[in-house]
N, C-alpha and C positions, 0 to 999 in steps of 0.2 A: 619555484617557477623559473627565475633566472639562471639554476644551474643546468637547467632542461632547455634551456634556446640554444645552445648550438645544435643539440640533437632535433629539435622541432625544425630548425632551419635546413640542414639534414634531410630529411624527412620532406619536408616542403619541396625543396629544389628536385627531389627522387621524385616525386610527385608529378612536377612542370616534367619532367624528363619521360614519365611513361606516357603525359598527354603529345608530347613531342614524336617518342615512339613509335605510337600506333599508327599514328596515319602514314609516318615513311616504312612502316613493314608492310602496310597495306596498299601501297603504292608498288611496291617490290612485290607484293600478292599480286596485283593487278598486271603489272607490266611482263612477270615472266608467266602468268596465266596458273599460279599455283599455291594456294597459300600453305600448303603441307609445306613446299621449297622453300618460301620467305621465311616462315618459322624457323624450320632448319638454320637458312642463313642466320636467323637474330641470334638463333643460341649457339651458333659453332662460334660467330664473332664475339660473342661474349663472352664465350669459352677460351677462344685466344687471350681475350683480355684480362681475365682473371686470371689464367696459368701463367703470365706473363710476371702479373702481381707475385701470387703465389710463390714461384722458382725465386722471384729475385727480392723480394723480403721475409718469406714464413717460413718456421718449420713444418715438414710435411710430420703426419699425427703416424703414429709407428702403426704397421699391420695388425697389432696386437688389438691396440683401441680399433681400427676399424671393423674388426668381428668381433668385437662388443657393442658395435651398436647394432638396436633393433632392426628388425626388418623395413617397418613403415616410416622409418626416418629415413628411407631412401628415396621415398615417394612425392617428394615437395616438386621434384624436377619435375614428374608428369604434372603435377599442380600449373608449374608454370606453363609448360610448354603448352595445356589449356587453354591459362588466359592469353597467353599468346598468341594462340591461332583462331580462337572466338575472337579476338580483338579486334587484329587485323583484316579478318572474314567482313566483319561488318563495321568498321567505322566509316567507310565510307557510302554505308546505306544510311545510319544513323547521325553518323556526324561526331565532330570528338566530342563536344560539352554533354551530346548522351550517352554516348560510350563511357567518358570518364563517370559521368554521375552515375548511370546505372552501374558501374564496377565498382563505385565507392558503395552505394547503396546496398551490394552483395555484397562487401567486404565488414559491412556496420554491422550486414544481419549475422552474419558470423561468425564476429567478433562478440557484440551480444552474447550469444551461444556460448562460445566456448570462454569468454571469461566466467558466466553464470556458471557453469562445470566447475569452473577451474581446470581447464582442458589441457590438454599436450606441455605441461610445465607450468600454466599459467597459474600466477595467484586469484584466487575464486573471489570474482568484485558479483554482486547482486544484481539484479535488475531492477531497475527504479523508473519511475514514468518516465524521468531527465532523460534515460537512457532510451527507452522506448520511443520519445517523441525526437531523439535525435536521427533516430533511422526513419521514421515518418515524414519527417522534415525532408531529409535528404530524398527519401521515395516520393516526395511529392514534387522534387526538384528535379527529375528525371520527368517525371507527368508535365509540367513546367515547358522543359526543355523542347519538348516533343509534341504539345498541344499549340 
């Protein structure tokens, strides 16, 4: 467990950072009257910021490897840019404590899923009630949020 908190801490403050997020992309949805544009903005600027990274500590992966990977491991970006512009669209009908919940709540159910495969790389964990009443909990904590 201890050698997994810095990663969990990690992870947590990633966490406070997307509940952070949403509401300023959606303010920038609002204000320039477009959320396809605010989108855009989130991920050109993150795109600066990563290429920034990128150039000035990693080696870039040779052409070779990059037509070795498959086709659908290109596809995460439209994944994001998804929850991105669902996000932004409506946190400020919803609010962020139902935005965040209901996005953790889709995120449980499948997760759920594709560990139970063993999906996309994943080692194949079972589904066990633990597991099942953790996404119920959460789905009920969205109902919670919102009743």
């Amino acid at each position: 467990m201890l050698q997994n908190l810095p990663a969990l801490i990690l992870v947590f403050l990633a966490g406070m950072a997307v509940a952070i997020q949403t509401p300023i992309n959606g303010l920038l949805a609002q204000t320039s009257g477009n959320g396809i544009f605010a989108a855009t903005i989130s991920f050109l600027v993150g795109t600066l910021a990563l290429a920034i990274i990128l150039f000035s500590r990693q080696e870039l992966p040779s052409p070779a490897s990059l037509r070795a990977v498959p086709w659908w491991m290109w596809t995460g970006g439209l994944l994001g840019a998804f929850y991105v512009w669902a996000a932004l669209s409506n946190v400020h009908k919803i609010g962020a404590l139902s935005l965040v919940a209901a996005l953790i709540a889709g995120q449980l159910t499948a997760a759920l899923i594709l560990d139970a495969a063993g999906a996309i790389g994943l080692s194949a964990s079972p589904i066990s009630w633990q597991r099942v009443m953790a996404v119920f909990l959460v789905a009920g904590g969205v109902l919670l949020s919102r009743f």
